[in-house]
Structures are given as C-alpha cells and as structure tokens.
C-alpha positions as CSV (number, residue, x, y, z in Angstrom):
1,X,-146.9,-22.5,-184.7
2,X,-146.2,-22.8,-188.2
3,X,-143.7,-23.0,-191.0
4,X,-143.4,-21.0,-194.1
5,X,-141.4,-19.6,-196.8
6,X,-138.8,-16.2,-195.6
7,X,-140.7,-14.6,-198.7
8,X,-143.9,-14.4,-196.8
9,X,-142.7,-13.3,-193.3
10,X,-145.0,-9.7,-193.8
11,X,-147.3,-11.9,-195.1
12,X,-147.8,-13.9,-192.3
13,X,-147.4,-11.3,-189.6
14,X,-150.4,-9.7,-191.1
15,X,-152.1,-12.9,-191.1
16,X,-151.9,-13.8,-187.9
17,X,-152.7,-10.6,-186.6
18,X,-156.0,-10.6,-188.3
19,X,-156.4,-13.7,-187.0
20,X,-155.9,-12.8,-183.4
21,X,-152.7,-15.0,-183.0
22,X,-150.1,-11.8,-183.4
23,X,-147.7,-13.8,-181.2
24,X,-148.2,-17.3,-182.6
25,X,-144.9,-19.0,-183.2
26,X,-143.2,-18.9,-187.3
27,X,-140.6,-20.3,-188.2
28,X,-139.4,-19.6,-191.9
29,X,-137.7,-21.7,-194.1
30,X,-134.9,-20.0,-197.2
31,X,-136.8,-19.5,-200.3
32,X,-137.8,-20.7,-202.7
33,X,-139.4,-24.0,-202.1
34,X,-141.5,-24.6,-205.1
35,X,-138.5,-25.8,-207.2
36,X,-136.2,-27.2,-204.6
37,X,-134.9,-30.9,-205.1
38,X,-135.6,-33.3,-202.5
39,X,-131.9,-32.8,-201.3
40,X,-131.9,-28.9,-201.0
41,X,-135.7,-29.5,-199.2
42,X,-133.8,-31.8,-196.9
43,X,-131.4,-29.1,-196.3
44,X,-134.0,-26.0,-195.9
45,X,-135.4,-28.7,-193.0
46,X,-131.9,-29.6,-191.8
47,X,-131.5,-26.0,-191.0
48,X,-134.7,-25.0,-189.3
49,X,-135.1,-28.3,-187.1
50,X,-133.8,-26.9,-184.2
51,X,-135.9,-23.7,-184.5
52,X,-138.9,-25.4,-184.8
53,X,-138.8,-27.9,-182.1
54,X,-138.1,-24.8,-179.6
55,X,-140.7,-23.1,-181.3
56,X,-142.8,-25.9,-180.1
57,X,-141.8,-26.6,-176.6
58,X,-141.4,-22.6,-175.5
59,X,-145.0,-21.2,-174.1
C-alpha cells in the first residue's frame, strides 16, 4: 500500500505493474505537496485518513 500525489496516479499504475504489484493498494493525496503549509498538509491527510486505514485492513 502506499500514498502519493493525484499527479502521479499513471505513474504509479505503471510502476507497480512493472513491479508485479498491479493490484497493490494507492491511495492519492490532492496535489501539489511540495509547497503546501503544514496546515493545508494536515488537511490533504485529514482527507485521505479514512481511505488509507481501509486501504490497509481490506485483503
């Protein structure tokens, strides 16, 4: 499982199928992150929290 930007969602399909994963669990947070403040980063994880812990506990 693993967290990343929306901008990279081909990206990481691609990865992960050249990986072998091609059904590993993503979960993407609203871009952009590189110039986020700590509040709107607090937010983007706010947001996603629920996702992720599914994304964790579904086999």
């Amino acid at each position: 499982m693993f967290v990343a930007s929306s901008t990279f969602v081909d990206a990481a399909r691609v990865q992960a199928e050249a990986l072998g994963l091609p059904d590993v669990k993503r979960v993407f947070v609203p871009h952009p992150i590189q110039d986020a403040t700590d509040e709107e980063m607090v937010e983007k994880a706010d947001a996603i929290v629920d996702e992720v812990i599914a994304a964790l506990i579904e086999s």
